[in-house]
N, C-alpha and C positions, 0 to 999 in steps of 0.2 A: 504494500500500500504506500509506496516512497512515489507517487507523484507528482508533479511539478504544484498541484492546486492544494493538494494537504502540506507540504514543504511550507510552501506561500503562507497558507493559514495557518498553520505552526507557527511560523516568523512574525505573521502579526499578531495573534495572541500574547507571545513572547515582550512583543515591541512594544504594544497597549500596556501589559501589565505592569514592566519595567519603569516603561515611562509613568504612571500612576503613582508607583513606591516612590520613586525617585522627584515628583511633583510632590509628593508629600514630605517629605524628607529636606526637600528646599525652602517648603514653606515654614517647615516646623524650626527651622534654623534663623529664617528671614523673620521670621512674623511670632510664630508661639514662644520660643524661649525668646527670641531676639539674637542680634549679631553679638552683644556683648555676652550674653552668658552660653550662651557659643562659643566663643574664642576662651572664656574661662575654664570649661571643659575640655575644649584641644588642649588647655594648656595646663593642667592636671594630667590630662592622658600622656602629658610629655612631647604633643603634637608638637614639632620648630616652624617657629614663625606661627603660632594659635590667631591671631586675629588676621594674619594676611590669609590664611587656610581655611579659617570660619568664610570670610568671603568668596574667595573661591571655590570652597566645595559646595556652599548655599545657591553660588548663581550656578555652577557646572549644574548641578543637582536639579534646577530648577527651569534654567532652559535645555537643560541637555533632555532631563522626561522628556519635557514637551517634544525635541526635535526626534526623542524615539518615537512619540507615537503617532505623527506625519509621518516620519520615515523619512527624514531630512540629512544629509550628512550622518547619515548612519552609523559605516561601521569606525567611524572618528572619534562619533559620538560614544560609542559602548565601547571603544577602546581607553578612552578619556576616564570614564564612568570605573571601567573594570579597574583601571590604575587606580582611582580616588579609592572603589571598594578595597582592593587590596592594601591601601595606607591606612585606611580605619580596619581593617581587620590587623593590620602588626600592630598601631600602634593601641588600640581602643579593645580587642577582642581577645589578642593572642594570649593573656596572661588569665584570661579567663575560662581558658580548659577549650572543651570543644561543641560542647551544647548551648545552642540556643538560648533553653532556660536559664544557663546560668552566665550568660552575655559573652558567650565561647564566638567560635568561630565558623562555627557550623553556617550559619545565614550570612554572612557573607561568603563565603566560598561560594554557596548555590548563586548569589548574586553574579559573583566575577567568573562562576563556568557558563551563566547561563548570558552574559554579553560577550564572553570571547564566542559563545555557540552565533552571536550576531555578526561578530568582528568577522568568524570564518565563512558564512554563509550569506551572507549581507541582507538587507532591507526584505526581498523580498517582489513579488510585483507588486501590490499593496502597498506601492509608498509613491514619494515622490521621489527618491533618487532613482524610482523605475524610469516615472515618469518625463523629467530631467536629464536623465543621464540613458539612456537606450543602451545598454548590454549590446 
């Protein structure tokens, strides 16, 4: 059942949900805690440079969902995303074992396998880099 139309819709289910968490996640940086007790937290977790990181992982975070879930600059996008995942899982998760429940590392990993699964297979036809860019 590896057809070009289930692939497609794979990719964009993937891209919707992403970009969703990852709208959330910018909002809740930008707006619910704020930028300052944001950059307070990077910088408890040891984060270097906590308020230049709080900003930039708030807006990646925040325009980069949205541009997963158009399917815009895609796999830049979830290549951007998977690096930012991968710095908050060393520096925010790693010492936290590997479960979820106990703020491990587990949800991020699914995070950064499931945007390199975007990085290697791209947008998808479902986007506009289809649209834009013709294969």
């Amino acid at each position: 059942m590896n057809t070009p139309a289930v692939r497609d819709a794979a990719l964009l289910i993937a891209r919707v949900a992403l970009g969703v968490i990852f709208i959330a996640r910018g909002y809740q940086h930008w707006v619910s805690d704020g930028m300052t007790r944001t950059a307070a937290t990077f910088a408890q977790a040891g984060v270097p440079q906590p308020k230049l990181a709080a900003y930039t992982a708030g807006s990646l975070e925040l325009v980069g969902g949205a541009l997963l879930i158009i399917g815009l600059l895609t796999t830049i996008v979830a290549l951007l995303l998977a690096l930012l995942v991968a710095g908050a899982g060393y520096f925010v998760h790693m010492d936290a074992g590997f479960f979820a429940e106990q703020g491990g590392v587990e949800y991020p990993l699914v995070l950064v396998l499931l945007l390199l699964f975007i990085v290697v297979f791209g947008a998808g036809r479902a986007s506009l880099d289809k649209v834009l860019i013709d294969d």
